[in-house]
Structures are given as C-alpha cells and as structure tokens.
DRENTI-123096 format. One line per 5 residues: number of its first residue (from 1); their letters; for each residue x, y, z negated of C-alpha. Coordinates in Angstrom, 3 decimals, padded with zeros to 6 digits. Each point is the difference from the previous one (the first is absolute). Layout:
residues N
NUM = A = X,Y,Z  ...
END
This chain:
residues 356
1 = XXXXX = 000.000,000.000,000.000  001.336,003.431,000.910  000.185,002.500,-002.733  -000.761,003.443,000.791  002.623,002.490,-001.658
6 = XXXXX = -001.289,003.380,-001.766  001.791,002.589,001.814  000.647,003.730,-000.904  -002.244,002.352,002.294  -004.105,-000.105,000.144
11 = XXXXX = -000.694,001.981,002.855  -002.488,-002.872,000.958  -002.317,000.233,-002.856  000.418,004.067,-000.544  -000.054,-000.709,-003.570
16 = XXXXX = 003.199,001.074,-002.196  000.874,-000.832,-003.544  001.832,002.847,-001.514  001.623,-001.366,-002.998  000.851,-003.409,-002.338
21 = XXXXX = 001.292,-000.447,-003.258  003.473,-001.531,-000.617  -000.171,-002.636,-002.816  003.260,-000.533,-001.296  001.705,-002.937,-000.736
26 = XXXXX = -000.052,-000.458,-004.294  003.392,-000.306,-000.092  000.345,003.885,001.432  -001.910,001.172,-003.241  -000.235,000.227,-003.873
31 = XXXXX = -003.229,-001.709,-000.614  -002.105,-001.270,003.093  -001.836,001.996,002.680  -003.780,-000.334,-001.353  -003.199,001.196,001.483
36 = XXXXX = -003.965,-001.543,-001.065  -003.226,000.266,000.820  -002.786,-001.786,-002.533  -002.036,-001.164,002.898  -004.036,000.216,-000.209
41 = XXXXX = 000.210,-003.996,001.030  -001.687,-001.878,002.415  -000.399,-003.728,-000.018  003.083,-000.729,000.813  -000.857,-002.414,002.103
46 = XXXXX = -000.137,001.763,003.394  002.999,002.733,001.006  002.730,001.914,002.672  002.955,001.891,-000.911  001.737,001.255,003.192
51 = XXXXX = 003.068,002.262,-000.329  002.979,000.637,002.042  003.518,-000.376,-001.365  003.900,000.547,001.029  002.365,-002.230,-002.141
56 = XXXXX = 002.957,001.946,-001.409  002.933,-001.839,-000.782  -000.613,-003.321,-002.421  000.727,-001.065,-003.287  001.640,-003.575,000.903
61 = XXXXX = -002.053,-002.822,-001.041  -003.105,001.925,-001.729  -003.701,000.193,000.305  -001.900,003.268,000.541  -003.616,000.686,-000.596
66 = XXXXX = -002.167,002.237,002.317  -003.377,000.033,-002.153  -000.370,-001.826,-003.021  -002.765,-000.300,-002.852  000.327,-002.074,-003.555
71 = XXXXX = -001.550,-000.974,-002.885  003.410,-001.386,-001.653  002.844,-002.380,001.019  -001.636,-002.711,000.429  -003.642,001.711,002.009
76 = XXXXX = 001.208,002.004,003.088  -000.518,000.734,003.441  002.929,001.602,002.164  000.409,000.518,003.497  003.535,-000.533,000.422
81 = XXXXX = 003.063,-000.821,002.539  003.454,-002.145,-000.520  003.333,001.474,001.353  000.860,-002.706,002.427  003.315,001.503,001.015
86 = XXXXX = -000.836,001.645,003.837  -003.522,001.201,-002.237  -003.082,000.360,-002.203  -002.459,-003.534,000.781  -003.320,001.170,-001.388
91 = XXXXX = -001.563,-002.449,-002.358  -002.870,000.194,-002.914  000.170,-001.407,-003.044  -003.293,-000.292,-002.010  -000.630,-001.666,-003.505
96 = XXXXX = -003.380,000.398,-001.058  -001.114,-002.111,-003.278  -000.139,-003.902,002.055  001.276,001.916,003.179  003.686,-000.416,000.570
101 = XXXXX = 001.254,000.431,003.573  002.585,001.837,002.052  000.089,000.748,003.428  002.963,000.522,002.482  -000.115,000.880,003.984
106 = XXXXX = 001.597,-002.228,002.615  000.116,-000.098,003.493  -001.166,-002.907,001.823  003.534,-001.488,000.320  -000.300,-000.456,-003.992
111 = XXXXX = 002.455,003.710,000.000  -000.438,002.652,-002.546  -001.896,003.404,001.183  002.213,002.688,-001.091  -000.425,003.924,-000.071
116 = XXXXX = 003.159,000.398,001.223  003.013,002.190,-001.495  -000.465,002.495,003.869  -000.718,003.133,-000.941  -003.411,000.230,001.296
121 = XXXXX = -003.351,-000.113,-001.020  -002.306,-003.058,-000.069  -003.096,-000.417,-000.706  -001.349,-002.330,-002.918  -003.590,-001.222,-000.645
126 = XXXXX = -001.241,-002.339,-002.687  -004.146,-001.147,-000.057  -001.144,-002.504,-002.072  -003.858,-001.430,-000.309  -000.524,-003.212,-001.895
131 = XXXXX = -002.949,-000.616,001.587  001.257,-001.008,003.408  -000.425,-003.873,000.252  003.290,-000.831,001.162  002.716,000.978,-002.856
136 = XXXXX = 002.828,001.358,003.047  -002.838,002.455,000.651  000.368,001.199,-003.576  002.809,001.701,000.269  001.309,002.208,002.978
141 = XXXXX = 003.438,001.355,000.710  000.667,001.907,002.983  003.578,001.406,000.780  -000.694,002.757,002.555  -002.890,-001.599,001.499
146 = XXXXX = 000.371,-003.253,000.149  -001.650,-002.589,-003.054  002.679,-002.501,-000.844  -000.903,-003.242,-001.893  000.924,-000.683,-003.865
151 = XXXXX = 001.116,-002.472,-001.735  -000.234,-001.453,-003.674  002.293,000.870,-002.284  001.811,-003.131,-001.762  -001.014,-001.517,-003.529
156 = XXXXX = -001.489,001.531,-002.689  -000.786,002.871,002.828  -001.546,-002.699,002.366  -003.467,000.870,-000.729  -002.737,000.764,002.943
161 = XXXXX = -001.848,002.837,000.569  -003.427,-000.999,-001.581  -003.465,000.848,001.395  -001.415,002.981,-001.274  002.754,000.535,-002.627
166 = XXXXX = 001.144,003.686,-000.607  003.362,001.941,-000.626  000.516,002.489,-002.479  000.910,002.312,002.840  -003.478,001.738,000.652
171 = XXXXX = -001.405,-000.703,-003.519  -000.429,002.878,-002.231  003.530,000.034,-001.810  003.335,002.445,000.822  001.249,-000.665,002.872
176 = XXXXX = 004.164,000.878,000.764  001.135,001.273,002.876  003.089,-001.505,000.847  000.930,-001.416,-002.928  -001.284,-003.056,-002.190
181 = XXXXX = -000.080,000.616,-003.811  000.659,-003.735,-001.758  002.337,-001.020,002.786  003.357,000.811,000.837  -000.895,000.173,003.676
186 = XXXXX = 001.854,003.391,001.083  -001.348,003.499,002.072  000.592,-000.970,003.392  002.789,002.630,000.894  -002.081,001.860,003.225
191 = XXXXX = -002.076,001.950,001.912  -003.943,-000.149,-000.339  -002.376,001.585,001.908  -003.604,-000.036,000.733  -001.147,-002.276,-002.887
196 = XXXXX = -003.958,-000.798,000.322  -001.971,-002.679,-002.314  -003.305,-001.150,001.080  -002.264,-001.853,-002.957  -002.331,-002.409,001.248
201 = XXXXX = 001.264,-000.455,003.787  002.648,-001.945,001.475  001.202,001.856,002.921  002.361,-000.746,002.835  003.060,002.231,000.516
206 = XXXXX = -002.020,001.492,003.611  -001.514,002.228,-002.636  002.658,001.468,-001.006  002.616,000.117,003.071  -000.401,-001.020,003.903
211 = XXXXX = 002.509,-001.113,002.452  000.995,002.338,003.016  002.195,-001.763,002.236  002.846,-001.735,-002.388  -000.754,002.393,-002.815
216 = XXXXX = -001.968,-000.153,-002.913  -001.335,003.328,-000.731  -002.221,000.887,-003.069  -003.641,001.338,-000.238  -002.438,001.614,-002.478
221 = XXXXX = -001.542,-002.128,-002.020  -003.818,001.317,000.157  -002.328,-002.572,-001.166  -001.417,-000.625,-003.700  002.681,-000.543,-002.975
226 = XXXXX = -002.085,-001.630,-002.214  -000.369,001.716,-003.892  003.418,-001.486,-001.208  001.665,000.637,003.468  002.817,003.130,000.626
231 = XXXXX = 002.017,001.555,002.419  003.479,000.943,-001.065  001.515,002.525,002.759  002.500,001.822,-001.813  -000.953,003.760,001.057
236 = XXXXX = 000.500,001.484,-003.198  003.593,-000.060,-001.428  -001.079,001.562,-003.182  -002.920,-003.004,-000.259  001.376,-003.420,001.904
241 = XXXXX = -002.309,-002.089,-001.359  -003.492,001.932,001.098  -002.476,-002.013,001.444  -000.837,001.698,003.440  -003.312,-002.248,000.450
246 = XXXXX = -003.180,001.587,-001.448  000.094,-002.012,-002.686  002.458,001.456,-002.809  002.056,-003.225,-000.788  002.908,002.179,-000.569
251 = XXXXX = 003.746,-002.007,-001.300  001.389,002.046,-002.645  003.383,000.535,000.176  001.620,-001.126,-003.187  003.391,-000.589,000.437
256 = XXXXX = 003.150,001.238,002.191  -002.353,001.034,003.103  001.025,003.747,000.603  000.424,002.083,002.964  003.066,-002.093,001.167
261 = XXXXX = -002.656,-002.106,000.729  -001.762,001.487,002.764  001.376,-000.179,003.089  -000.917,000.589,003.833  000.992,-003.384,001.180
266 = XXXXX = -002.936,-001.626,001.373  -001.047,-002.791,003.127  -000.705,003.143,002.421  003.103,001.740,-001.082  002.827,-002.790,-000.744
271 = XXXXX = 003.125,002.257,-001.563  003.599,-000.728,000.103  001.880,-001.707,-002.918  003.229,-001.262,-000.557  000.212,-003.997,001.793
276 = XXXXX = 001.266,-002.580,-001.644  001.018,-003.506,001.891  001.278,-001.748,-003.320  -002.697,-001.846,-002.027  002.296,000.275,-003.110
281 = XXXXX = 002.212,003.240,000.059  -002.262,001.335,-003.539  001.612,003.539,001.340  -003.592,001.673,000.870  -002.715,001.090,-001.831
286 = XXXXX = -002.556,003.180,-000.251  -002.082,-001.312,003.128  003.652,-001.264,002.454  000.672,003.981,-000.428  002.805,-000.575,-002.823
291 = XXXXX = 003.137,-001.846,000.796  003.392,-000.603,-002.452  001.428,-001.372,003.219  -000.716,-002.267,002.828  -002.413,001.636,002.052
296 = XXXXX = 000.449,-001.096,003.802  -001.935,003.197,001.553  -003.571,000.733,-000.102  -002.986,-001.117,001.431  -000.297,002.073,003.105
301 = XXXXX = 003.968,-000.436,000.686  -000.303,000.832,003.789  -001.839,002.674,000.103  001.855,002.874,001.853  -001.079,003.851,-000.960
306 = XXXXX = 000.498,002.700,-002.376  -000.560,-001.115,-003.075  -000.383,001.036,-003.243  000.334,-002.032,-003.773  001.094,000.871,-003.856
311 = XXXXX = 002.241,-001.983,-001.459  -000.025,000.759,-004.070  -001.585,002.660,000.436  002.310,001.892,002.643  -001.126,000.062,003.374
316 = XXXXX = 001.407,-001.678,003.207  -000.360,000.842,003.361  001.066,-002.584,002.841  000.286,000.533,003.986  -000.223,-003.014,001.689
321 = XXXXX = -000.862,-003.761,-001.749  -000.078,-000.243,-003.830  002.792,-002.439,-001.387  000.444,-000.723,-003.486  002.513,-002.808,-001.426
326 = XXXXX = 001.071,-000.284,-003.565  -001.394,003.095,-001.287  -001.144,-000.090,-003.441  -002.943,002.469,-000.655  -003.154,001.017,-000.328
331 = XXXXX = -002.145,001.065,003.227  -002.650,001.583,000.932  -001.224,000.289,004.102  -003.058,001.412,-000.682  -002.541,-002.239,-001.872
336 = XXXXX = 000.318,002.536,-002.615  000.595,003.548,000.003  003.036,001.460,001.002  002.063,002.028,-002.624  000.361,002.619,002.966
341 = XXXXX = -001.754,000.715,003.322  000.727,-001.806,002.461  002.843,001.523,002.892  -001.992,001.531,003.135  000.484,-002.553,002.764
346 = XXXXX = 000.377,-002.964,-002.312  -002.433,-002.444,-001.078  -000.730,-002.537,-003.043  000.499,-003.827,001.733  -003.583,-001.519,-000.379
351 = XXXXX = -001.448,-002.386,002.191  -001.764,003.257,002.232  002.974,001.706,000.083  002.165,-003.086,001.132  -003.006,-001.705,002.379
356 = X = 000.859,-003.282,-002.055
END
C-alpha cells in the first residue's frame, strides 16, 4: 500500500494553520510540560482525535504520550507512540477495570508504522467505537491517510478490544495533553498542530485533511464536536490551551507552557530547523533548533537566496545556500520572532519562502 506523505504547502485546500505548540521533551525542563482539561465526558465508548505532528529529535528508547486520561496507575487510557529508531509507531494502550489491551500499528509485511524522525508534518487520527461488530473495526489508526492494521500487544497486555467497553478517554475525568500522570511515559519532544476531539463519532482522517496529487493537505474541521469534544489550534500564545470549538473545553496550562511555546510552524507553513541524520548524537534539543555540536545543515540545505537567520540571538545574513556543520548554538529562522527586523531583500527560510 502506498503511503501518502504530508507535505509543507496547502494551496490545494486554501486553508492555512497559523501556529502549533512545541512540547518539549521532559528531559529539557525542571518539572514536566503539563496542560488539562476536566472533560464534560461522554460515554467513552465512541471517539476521534485527529492532530498533526512534526517529531523533533528523540529521546532513545522512550515512549511518548499524545493524549492521555487516568484514574491511577493501574486505570488509564493513553494514546501513545514507541521510538522505533527511524520513528514514533503509534499505539494505544487502554486498561479499564477487566479491560487490559494495547495496540501497535504494522504494515501488512508484519513492519512497524513509524512517524518518522523527517522534519515534516504528518497527520495522526485515532477513532474508536466499541460497538462495531468486528473488534479491528474498534480501533482506527491512520498515518496521513491511510488506516493501517493493529496488532495485540503480548501477555498480560494481550487483551481484546471488548464489545461495547469504554476508555477513560471521553469519560468525565482530566484529561492531559501530552503527558500521562501515573506513568513515566515522556512529552513527545514536537510540533502539534490542529488538535480536534470529536465525542460520540468515529471519523475517518478525510474529515480532517484530503489528498491533492501526492500531498496530504489539511481542512477545517466543520461538523458537530460532541459536548466533551475540543479543538486545540494554538492562536493565542498568551492562552495555548483554549478550546476554539464552541464548546469551552479549555486545557489549563499548569506547568512549563509559556510563550516559548507558541510557534508559527504549522502543515501549511513547514519552517526550517536544524537536521539531524544521527539517531543517537543527544546534541539537539529546544524543537532540532539547539545544537552542542553535530548538526549536518538544516532542513532546507539547498535552497539558494538571500537569506536571513539568528543564531543566539545575533542575526545572520547568508547569500547563496545555507551551510551549517559543527556549530553549537541556538537558532532561530523565523518560527519565532526575530530579536531584530529582518534585512530588506532577505527572507526567513520557511517552506513558502524556499518552495519546499
């Protein structure tokens, strides 16, 4: 089966996503990056979460969560993905009273699925209904269009998906964004855009995004969120976790989500960071915008211009093709604002500056 690849441009759909929110890896912080929400509830039986995501650079051998909600260590739900080495493979774990069961995507060759470590953006969607009559119909995945099959997870996590049985996700408990709260599954160091939760539907990712040639552009979301549902869209720095659906579910913001947060990187605009080719140089951090060393170039290496970049804080200007190599720092091209305006005739490097 041919997978589709998110791209960087939308001119197809007409529809543009201004900004995400960069979730840190925990190991870049003193405590952990923390938003909730105490979700209204649904049944919890019948549910979508589609976002959009660009993996940073990974924290070897972890386990990141993208939406999580728990009663204690034992009672949880989590939406969640394994660092496989090249990427993220998107799983679910759920353990509900007699419900034990995790979930992991393969390819039909018995391969993993991975959001891989490429500096774009891909599109995730999770639904889940319990009433469908076949259990592989119970759960969803789709990786930028396309629905992969699952698999069980091995012993005590072999459990099926029964009929009718509910998660806590959708039930009227907090819910963490990013983040689990009796695990020590980690923030998943990235980009996130375009978050929307639908209660009491299980949707298809061709609500959400359409393809346009080999692309995989988004769209608006416009039909009915359900009371518990939300739509997280980042447009206010001072207020990342408002809920832009008509329904008020707003995430407070408890812990390390600031300004730094907010940035313009989205799936219409795809900005440049530093590019790593070495699964295990642990020299970047801060979104693959930090390096102590090691960086090969960036991510739009051969695009030839007048460019313009700060590099702690001092600005940069380049005539030609953009080369870095070995040069410890902290950059900025754009994604967030400049310390000083930017030189006439020279640009930010973005994916519409760079035709990438």
């Amino acid at each position: 089966m041919q997978q589709v690849k998110a791209q960087h441009v939308s001119p197809g759909t007409g529809y543009q996503i201004g900004q995400s929110i960069w979730v840190p890896d925990n190991s870049e912080l003193i405590g952990s990056f923390l938003m909730e929400m105490s979700s209204p509830g649904g049944n919890g039986t019948t549910w979508t979460y589609s976002f959009w995501v660009k993996c940073n650079y990974p924290a070897k051998d972890d386990n990141k969560t993208y939406l999580s909600s728990s009663v204690d260590s034992t009672d949880y739900s989590s939406l969640t993905a394994w660092d496989v080495g090249n990427g993220m493979t998107p799983a679910m774990d759920n353990t509900k009273w007699s419900d034990k069961w995790s979930m992991t995507c393969h390819d039909d060759n018995g391969d993993y699925i991975v959001i891989p470590y490429d500096n774009k953006w891909h599109h995730m969607v999770y639904q889940f209904d319990s009433t469908e009559g076949v259990e592989q119909d119970r759960l969803k995945i789709s990786l930028d269009g396309i629905l992969y099959p699952w698999t069980h997870g091995s012993g005590s996590w072999s459990g099926n998906i029964n009929h009718n049985s509910t998660t806590w996700i959708d039930n009227p408990m907090v819910h963490l964004f990013c983040n689990e709260e009796f695990r020590s599954f980690r923030t998943p160091p990235s980009y996130i855009a375009e978050c929307n939760f639908i209660s009491g539907q299980s949707l298809g990712p061709e609500h959400f995004a359409l393809e346009s040639g080999t692309k995989w552009l988004p769209i608006p979301y416009d039909g009915d969120y359900g009371a518990s549902g939300w739509h997280l869209a980042f447009e206010d720095a001072d207020n990342l976790g408002e809920d832009s659906s008509s329904n008020g579910n707003d995430f407070v913001q408890v812990e390390n989500v600031t300004l730094d947060n907010s940035v313009e990187d989205s799936p219409t605009n795809n900005w440049c960071t530093l590019d790593f080719v070495d699964y295990t140089d642990p020299s970047y951090s801060h979104g693959d915008l930090t390096t102590s060393g090691g960086s090969t170039g960036i991510t739009f290496p051969d695009a030839d211009g007048k460019w313009y970049y700060e590099k702690d804080g001092v600005g940069v200007k380049v005539d030609g093709v953009v080369t870095l190599t070995d040069d410890a720092g902290t950059y900025n091209f754009g994604q967030r604002t400049f310390a000083s305006p930017v030189p006439a005739g020279y640009r930010a490097i973005n994916s519409l500056n760079t035709g990438e």
